[in-house]
DRENGUKE-317760 format. One record per residue (C-alpha): residue in one letter; x, y, z. Coordinates in pm, 1 decimal, padded with zeros to 6 digits. Layout:
- a; X; Y; Z
...
***
This chain:
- x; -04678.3; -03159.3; 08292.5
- x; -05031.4; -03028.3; 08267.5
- x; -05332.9; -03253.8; 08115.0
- x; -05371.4; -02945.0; 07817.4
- x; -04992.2; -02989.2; 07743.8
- x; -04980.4; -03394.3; 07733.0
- x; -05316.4; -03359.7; 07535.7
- x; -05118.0; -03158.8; 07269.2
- x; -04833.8; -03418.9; 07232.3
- x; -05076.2; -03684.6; 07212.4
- x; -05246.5; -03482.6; 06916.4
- x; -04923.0; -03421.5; 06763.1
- x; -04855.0; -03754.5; 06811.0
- x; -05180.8; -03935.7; 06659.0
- x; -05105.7; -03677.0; 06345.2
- x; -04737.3; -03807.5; 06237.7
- x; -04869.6; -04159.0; 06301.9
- x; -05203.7; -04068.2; 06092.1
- x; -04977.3; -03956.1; 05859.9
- x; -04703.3; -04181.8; 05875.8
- x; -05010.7; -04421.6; 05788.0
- x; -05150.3; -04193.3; 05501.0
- x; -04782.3; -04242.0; 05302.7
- x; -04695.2; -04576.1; 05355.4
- x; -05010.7; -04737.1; 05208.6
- x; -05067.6; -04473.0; 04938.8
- x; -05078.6; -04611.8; 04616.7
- x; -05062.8; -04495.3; 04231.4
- x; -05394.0; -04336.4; 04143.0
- x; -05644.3; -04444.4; 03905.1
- x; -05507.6; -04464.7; 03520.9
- x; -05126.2; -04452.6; 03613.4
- x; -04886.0; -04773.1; 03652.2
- x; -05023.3; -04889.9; 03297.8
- x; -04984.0; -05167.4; 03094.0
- x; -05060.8; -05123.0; 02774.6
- x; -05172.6; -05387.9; 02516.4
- x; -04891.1; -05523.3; 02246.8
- x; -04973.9; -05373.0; 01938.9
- x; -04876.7; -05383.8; 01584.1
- x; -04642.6; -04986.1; 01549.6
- x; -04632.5; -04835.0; 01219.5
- x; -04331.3; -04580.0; 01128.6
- x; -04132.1; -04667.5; 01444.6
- x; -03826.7; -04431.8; 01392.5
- x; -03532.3; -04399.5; 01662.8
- x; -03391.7; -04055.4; 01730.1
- x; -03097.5; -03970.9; 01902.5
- x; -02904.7; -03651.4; 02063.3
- x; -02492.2; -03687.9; 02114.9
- x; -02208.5; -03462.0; 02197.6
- x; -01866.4; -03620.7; 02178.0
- x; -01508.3; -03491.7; 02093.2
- x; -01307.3; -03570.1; 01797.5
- x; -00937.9; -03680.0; 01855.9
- x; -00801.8; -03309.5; 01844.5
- x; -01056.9; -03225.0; 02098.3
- x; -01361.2; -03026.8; 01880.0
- x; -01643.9; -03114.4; 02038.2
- x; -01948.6; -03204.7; 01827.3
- x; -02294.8; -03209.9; 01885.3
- x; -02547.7; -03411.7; 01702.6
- x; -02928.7; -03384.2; 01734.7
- x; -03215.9; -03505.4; 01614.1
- x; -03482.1; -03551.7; 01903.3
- x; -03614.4; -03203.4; 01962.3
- x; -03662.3; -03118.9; 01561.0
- x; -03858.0; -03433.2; 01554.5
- x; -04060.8; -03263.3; 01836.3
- x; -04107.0; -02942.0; 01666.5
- x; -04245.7; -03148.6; 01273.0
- x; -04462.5; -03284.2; 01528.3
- x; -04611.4; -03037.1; 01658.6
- x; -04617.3; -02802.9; 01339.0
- x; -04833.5; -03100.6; 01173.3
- x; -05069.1; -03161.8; 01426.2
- x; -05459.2; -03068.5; 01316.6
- x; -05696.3; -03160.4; 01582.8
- x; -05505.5; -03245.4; 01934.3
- x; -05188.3; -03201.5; 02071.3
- x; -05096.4; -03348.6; 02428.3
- x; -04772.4; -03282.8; 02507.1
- x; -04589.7; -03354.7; 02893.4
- x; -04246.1; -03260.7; 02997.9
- x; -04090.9; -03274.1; 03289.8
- x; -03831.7; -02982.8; 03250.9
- x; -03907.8; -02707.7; 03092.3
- x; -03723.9; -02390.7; 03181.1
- x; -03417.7; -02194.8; 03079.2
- x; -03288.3; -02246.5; 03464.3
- x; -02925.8; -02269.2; 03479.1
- x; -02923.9; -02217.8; 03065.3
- x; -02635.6; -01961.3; 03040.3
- x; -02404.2; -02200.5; 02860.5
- x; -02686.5; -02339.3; 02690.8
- x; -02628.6; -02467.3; 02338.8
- x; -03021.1; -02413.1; 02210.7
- x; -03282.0; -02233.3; 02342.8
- x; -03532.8; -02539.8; 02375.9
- x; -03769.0; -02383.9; 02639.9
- x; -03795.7; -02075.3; 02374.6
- x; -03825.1; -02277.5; 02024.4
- x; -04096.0; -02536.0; 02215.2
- x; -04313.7; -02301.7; 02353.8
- x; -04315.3; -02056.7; 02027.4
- x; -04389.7; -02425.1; 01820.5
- x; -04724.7; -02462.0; 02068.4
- x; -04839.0; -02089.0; 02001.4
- x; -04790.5; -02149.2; 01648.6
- x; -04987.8; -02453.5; 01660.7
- x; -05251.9; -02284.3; 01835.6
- x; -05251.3; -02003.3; 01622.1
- x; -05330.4; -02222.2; 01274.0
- x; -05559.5; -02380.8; 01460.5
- x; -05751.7; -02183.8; 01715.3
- x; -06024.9; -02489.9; 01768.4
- x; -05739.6; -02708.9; 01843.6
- x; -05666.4; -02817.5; 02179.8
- x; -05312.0; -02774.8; 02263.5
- x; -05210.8; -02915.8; 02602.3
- x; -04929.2; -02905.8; 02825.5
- x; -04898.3; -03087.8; 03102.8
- x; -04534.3; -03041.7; 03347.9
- x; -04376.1; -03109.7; 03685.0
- x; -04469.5; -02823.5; 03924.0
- x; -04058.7; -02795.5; 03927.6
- x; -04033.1; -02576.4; 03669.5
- x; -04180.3; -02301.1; 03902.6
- x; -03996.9; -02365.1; 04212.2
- x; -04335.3; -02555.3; 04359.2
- x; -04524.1; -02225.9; 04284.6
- x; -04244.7; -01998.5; 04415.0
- x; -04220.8; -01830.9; 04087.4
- x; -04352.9; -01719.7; 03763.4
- x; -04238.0; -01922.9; 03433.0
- x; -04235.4; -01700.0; 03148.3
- x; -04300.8; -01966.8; 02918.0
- x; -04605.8; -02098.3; 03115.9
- x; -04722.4; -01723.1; 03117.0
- x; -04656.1; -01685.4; 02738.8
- x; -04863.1; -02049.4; 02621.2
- x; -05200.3; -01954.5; 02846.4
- x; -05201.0; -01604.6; 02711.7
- x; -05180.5; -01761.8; 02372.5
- x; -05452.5; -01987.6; 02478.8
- x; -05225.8; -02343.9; 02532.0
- x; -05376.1; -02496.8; 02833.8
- x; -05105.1; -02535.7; 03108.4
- x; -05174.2; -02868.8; 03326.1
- x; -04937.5; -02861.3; 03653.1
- x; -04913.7; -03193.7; 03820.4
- x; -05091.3; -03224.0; 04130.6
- x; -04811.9; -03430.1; 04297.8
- x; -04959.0; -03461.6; 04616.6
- x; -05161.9; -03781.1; 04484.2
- x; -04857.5; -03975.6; 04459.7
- x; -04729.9; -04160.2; 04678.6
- x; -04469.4; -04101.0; 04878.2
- x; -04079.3; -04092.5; 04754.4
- x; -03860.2; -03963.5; 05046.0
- x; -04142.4; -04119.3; 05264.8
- x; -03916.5; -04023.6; 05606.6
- x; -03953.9; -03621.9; 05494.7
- x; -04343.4; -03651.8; 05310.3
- x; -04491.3; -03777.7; 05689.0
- x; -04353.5; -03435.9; 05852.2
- x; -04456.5; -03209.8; 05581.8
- x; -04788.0; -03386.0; 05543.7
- x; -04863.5; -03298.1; 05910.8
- x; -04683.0; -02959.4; 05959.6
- x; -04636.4; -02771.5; 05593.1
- x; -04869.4; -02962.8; 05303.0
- x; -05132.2; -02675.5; 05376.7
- x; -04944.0; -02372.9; 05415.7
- x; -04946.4; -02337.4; 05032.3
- x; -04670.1; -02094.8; 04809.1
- x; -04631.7; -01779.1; 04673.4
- x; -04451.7; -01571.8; 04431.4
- x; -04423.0; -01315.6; 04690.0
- x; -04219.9; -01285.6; 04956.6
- x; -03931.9; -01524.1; 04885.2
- x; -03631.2; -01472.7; 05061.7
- x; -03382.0; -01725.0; 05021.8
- x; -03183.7; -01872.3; 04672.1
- x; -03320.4; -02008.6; 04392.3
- x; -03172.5; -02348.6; 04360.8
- x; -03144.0; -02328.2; 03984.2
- x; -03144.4; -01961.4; 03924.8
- x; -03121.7; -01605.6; 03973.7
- x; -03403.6; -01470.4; 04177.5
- x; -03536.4; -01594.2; 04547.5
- x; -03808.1; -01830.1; 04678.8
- x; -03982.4; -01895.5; 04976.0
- x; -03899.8; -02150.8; 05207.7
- x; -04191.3; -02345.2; 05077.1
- x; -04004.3; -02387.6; 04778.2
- x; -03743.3; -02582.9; 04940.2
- x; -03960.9; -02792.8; 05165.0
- x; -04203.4; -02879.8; 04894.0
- x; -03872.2; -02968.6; 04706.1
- x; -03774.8; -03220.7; 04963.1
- x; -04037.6; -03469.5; 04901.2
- x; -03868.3; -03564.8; 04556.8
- x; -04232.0; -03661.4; 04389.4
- x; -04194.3; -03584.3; 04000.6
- x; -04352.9; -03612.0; 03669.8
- x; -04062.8; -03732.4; 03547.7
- x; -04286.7; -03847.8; 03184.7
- x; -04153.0; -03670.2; 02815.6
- x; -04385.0; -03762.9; 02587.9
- x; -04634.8; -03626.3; 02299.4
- x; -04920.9; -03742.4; 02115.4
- x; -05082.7; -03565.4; 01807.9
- x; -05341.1; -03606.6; 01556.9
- x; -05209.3; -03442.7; 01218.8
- x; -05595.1; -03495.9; 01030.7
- x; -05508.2; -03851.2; 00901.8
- x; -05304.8; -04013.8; 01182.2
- x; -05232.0; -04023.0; 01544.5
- x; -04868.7; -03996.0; 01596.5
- x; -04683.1; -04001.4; 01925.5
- x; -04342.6; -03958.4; 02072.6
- x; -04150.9; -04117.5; 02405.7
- x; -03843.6; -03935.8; 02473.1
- x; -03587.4; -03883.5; 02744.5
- x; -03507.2; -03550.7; 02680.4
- x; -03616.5; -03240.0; 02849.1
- x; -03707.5; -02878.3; 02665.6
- x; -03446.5; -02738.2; 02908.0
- x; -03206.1; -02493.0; 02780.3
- x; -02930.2; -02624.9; 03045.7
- x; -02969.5; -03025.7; 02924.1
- x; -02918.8; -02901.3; 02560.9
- x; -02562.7; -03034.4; 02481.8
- x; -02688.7; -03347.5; 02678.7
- x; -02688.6; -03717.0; 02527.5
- x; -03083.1; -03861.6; 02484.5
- x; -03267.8; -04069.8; 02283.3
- x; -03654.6; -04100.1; 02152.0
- x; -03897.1; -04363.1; 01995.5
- x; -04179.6; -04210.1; 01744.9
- x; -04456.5; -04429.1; 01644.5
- x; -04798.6; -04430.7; 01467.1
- x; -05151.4; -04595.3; 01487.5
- x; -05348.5; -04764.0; 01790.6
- x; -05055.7; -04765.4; 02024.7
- x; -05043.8; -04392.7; 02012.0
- x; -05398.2; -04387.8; 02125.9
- x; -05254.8; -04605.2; 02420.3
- x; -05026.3; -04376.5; 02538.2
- x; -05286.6; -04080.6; 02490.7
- x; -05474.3; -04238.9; 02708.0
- x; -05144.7; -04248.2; 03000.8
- x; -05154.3; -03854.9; 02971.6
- x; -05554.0; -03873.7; 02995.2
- x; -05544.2; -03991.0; 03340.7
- x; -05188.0; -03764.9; 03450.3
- x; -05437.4; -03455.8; 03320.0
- x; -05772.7; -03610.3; 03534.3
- x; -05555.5; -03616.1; 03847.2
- x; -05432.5; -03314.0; 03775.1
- x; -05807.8; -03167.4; 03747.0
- x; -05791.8; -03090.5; 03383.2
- x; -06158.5; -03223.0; 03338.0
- x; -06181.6; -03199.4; 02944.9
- x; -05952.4; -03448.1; 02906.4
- x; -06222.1; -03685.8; 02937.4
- x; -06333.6; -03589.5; 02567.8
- x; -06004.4; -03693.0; 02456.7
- x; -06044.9; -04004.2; 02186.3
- x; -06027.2; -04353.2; 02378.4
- x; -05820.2; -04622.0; 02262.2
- x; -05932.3; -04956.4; 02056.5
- x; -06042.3; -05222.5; 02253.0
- x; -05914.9; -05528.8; 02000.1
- x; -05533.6; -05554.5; 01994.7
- x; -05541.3; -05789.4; 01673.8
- x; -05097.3; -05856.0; 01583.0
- x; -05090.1; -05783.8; 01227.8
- x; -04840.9; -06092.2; 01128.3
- x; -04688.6; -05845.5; 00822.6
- x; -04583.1; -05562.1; 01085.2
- x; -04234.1; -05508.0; 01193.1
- x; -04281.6; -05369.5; 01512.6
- x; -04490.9; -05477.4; 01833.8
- x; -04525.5; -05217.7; 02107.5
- x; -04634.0; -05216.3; 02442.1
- x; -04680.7; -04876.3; 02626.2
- x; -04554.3; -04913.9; 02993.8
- x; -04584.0; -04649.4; 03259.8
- x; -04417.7; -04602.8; 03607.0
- x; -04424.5; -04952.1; 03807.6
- x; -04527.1; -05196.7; 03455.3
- x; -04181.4; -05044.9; 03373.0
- x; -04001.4; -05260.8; 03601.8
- x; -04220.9; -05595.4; 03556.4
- x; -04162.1; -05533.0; 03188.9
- x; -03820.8; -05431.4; 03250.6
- x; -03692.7; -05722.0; 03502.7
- x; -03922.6; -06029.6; 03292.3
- x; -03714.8; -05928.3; 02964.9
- x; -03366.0; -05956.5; 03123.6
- x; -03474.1; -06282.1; 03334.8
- x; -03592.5; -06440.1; 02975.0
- x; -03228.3; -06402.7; 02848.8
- x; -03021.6; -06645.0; 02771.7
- x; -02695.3; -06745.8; 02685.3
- x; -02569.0; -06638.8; 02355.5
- x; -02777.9; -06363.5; 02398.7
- x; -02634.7; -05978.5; 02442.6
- x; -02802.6; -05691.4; 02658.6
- x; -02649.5; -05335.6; 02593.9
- x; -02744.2; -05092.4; 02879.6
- x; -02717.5; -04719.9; 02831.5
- x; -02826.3; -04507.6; 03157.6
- x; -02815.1; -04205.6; 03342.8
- x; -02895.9; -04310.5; 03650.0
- x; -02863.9; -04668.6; 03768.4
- x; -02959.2; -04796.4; 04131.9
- x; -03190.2; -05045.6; 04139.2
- x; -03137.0; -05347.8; 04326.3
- x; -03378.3; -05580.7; 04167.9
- x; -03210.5; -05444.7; 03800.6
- x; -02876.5; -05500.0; 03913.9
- x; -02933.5; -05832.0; 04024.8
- x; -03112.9; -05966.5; 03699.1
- x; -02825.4; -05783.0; 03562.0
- x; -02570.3; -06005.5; 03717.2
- x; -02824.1; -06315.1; 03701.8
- x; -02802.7; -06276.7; 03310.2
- x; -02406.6; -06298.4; 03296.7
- x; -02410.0; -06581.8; 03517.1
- x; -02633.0; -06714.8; 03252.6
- x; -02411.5; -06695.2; 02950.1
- x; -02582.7; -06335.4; 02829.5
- x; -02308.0; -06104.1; 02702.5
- x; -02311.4; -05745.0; 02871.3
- x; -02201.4; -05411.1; 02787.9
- x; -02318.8; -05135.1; 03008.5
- x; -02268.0; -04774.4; 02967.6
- x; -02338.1; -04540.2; 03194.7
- x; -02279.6; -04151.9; 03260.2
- x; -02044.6; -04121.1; 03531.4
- x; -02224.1; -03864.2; 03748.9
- x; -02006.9; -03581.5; 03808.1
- x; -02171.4; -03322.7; 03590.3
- x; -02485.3; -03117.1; 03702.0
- x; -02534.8; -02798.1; 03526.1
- x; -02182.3; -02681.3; 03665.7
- x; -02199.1; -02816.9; 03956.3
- x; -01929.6; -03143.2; 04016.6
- x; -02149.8; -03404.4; 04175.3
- x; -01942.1; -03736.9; 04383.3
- x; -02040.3; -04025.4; 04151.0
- x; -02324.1; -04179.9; 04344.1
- x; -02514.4; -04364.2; 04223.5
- x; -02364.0; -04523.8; 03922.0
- x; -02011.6; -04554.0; 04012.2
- x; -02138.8; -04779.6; 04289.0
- x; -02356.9; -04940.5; 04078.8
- x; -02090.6; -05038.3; 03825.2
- x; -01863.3; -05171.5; 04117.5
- x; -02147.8; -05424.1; 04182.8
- x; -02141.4; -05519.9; 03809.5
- x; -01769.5; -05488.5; 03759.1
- x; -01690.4; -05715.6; 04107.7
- x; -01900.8; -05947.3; 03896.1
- x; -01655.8; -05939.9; 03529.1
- x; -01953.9; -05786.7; 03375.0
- x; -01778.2; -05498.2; 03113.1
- x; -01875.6; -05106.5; 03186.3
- x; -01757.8; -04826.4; 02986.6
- x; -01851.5; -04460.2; 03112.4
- x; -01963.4; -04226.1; 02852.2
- x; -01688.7; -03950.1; 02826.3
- x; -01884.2; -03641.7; 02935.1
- x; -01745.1; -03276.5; 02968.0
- x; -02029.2; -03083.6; 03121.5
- x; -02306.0; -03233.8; 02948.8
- x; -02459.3; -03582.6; 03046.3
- x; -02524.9; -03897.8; 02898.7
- x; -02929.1; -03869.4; 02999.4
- x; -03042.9; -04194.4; 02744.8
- x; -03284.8; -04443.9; 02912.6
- x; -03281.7; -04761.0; 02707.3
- x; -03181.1; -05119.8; 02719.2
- x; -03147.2; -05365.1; 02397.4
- x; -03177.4; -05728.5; 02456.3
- x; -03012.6; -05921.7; 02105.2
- x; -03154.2; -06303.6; 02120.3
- x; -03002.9; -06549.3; 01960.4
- x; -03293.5; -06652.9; 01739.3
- x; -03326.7; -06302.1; 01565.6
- x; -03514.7; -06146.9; 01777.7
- x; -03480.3; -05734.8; 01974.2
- x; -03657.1; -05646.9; 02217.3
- x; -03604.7; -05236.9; 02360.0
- x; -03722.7; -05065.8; 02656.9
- x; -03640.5; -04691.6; 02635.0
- x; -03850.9; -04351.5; 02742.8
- x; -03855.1; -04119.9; 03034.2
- x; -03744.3; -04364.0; 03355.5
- x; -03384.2; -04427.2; 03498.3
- x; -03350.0; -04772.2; 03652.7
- x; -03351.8; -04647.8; 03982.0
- x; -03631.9; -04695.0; 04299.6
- x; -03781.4; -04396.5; 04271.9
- x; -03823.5; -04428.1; 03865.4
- x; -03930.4; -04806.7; 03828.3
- x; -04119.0; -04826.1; 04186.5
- x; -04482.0; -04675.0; 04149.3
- x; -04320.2; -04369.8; 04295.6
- x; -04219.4; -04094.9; 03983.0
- x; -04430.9; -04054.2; 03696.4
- x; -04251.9; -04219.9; 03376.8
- x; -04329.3; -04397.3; 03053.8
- x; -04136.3; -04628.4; 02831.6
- x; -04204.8; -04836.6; 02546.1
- x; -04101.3; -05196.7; 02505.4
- x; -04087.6; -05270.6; 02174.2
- x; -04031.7; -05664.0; 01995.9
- x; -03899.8; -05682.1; 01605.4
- x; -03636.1; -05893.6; 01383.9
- x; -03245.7; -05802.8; 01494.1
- x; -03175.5; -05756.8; 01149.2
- x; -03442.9; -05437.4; 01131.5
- x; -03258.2; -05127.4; 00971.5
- x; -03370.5; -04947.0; 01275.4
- x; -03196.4; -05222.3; 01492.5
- x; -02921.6; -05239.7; 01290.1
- x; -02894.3; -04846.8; 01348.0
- x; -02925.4; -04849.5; 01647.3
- x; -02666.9; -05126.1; 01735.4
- x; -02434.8; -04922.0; 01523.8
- x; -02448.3; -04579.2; 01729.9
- x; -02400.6; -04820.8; 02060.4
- x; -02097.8; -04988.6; 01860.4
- x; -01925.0; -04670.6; 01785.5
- x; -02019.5; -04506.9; 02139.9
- x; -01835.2; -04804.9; 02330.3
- x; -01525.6; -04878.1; 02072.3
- x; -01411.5; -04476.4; 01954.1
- x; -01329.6; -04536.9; 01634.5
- x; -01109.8; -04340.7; 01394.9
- x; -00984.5; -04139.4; 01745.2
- x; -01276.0; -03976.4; 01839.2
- x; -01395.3; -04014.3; 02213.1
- x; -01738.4; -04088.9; 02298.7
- x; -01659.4; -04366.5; 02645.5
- x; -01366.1; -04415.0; 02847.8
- x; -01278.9; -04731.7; 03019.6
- x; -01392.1; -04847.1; 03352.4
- x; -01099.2; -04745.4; 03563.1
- x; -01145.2; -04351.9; 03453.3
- x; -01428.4; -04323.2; 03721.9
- x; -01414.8; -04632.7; 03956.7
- x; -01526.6; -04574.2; 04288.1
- x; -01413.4; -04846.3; 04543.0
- x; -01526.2; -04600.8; 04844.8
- x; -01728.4; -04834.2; 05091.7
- x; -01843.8; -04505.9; 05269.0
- x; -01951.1; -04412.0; 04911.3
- x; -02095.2; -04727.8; 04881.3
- x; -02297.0; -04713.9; 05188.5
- x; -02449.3; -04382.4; 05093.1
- x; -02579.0; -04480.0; 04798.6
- x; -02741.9; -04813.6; 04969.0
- x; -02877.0; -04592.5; 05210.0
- x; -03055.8; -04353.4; 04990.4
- x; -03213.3; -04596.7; 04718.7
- x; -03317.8; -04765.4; 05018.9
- x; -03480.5; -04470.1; 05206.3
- x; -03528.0; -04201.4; 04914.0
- x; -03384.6; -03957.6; 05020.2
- x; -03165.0; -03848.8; 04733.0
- x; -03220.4; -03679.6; 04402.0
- x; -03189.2; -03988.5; 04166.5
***
């Protein structure tokens, strides 16, 4: 072997180990993995989006989260700030709404009433194939004068971390086009480069659905785990709205996703009060949490159960380790448990195998803790949120953008939550016990869950797989 040639491996080699380097100890950037202050919420409202079937089979679909978006909007005054991680009509022909269509003509109008207004949107670079393609709806907000804001996801760290170290070294620089693509869309009519796909196997996302506004009097702002994406419109989600200093807190999340992003006039954007004084009369205390604060506040509020205390769990995706175990630490405790989870087999008409939850829920069925499936046909149960009922009176709720999985609670996505503290006998509480109550029991014959056994998965290859990729990354959820 000539010197030039073992010179060239040895540069090859010093790269991948540069880089290998590079993505292990890469960490959150500035601003992100926040913990906001607990703060006394005004107007904290719950919204929710459900399909279900009644006992001759009509289907029905109830929602509320999206028109909540859209009064939002329409009353904002001075700022909107508004970030989504889908936001496309991909894979839409079945679609029940057009919420790609009716969310970008609510920003135009917004910007059109107010032409001094800044109007913001920031989104996952996703939702054009990791610049393989045009979105129309992009195209139609900065001709209107909306300021697009896509995610520079290169300054997370890494997700799939086995795949990020080869494409840091061979493809990160290479760059994308619009032109030239010759293979499938993943998601759509049309083709891409090969770019598309490789930037697509890193599995970095801003995964975050929120909005903040300011309608002239108020700042109001919105957590959410639904996506403006015409395919996920039949789909089961939830949202939190809230008003005063808190919003400011979560403005200030988006602040520092629109900095990295190199959106530099977000640094005029209003700061948030210093003081954090609990009003004693309020109902609500709120805490804004973003990517890994999700899991400390996440995994601290199950491990403070207790017995006589009940935790109801609904999830898309759940995976975790660490969850799963405080999970099963809390039965062993005495805490009651009812768990509901979407059984994974439905992804915009394709069947998927299960994985993760159905492994999950073998973990926490081996252990008699009670799981229900939610009885999907097509859409998907995509809520986020956990209640924890104490025994002295008192809820606490996490709920927003991130699925208890690795990749959602582990500083690697981009997510926010809220965790919010009031009296168990709040009408919002009380509401929202009520939809979980009628969700896990199907009263009067109508379906909404199905029992355990429906989708059990006692596959230890199965099982394996999904150990393997929460461990490594290298999956989807």
């Amino acid at each position: 072997m000539s010197h030039s040639t073992v010179a060239l491996y040895r540069s090859i080699c010093l790269a991948a180990l540069c880089s290998l380097l590079l993505t292990a100890c890469s960490s959150m950037p500035k601003g992100l993995s926040a913990t906001g202050p607990v703060r006394a919420a005004d107007d904290v409202d719950f919204f929710y989006d459900q399909t279900y079937r009644e006992g001759d089979g009509d289907e029905v679909i109830n929602q509320e989260v999206m028109d909540e978006i859209l009064a939002m909007i329409d009353s904002a005054e001075t700022l909107v700030v508004l970030d989504m991680f889908l936001y496309n009509d991909f894979a839409g022909d079945t679609a029940f709404r057009p919420l790609s269509d009716e969310l970008t003509a609510a920003l135009i109008r917004a910007k059109e009433r107010h032409p001094d207004m800044p109007v913001v949107l920031i989104t996952d670079p996703f939702n054009t194939i990791y610049g393989g393609m045009e979105s129309p709806y992009f195209d139609r907000l900065e001709a209107a004068g909306v300021d697009v804001v896509i995610t520079n996801l290169a300054k997370l760290p890494a997700s799939n971390r086995t795949w990020t170290t080869l494409w840091t070294v061979c493809c990160r620089f290479l760059g994308n086009s619009t032109r030239g693509g010759w293979l499938p869309n993943p998601v759509g009519p049309g083709k891409v480069t090969l770019r598309s796909y490789l930037h697509l196997l890193n599995f970095r996302a801003n995964h975050r659905k929120t909005l903040v506004v300011n309608n002239g009097s108020e700042w109001h702002a919105l957590v959410t785990s639904m996506n403006p994406h015409d395919a996920s419109s039949r789909h089961d989600n939830n949202a939190v709205t809230f008003t005063g200093p808190a919003a400011l807190d979560l403005l200030q999340t988006e602040r520092a996703a629109a900095l990295m992003s190199g959106y530099d006039a977000a640094e005029f954007w209003p700061e948030a009060p210093t003081s954090s004084e609990l009003n004693d009369d309020a109902d609500f205390r709120l805490q804004v949490l973003t990517e890994g604060a999700i899991e400390t506040g996440l995994l601290t509020m199950i491990d403070s159960s207790e017995a006589g205390d009940r935790i109801d769990l609904e999830m898309f995706y759940l995976a975790s380790r660490p969850v799963i175990k405080a999970l099963i630490r809390a039965h062993e405790r005495g805490v009651e448990l009812r768990v509901m989870l979407d059984p994974n087999r439905d992804a915009f008409g394709r069947e998927k195998n299960g994985i993760p939850n159905r492994q999950a829920a073998w973990d926490l069925h081996e252990e008699g803790i009670t799981v229900r499936w939610c009885a999907t046909e097509g859409e998907q149960c995509h809520r986020k949120w956990i209640r924890l009922d104490r025994a002295n009176g008192e809820t606490q709720v996490i709920a927003g953008s991130a699925n208890f999985t690795r990749r959602n609670l582990h500083n690697l996505n981009m997510e926010t939550s809220v965790l919010l503290t009031v009296r168990s006998d709040h009408p919002e509480v009380i509401a929202m016990r009520d939809d979980f109550d009628r969700s896990w029991s199907n009263p009067d014959d109508t379906v909404f869950s199905l029992d355990y056994a429906e989708f059990s998965d006692h596959s230890r290859w199965r099982y394996g797989m999904y150990r393997f990729m929460e461990a490594t990354g290298m999956s989807t959820f």
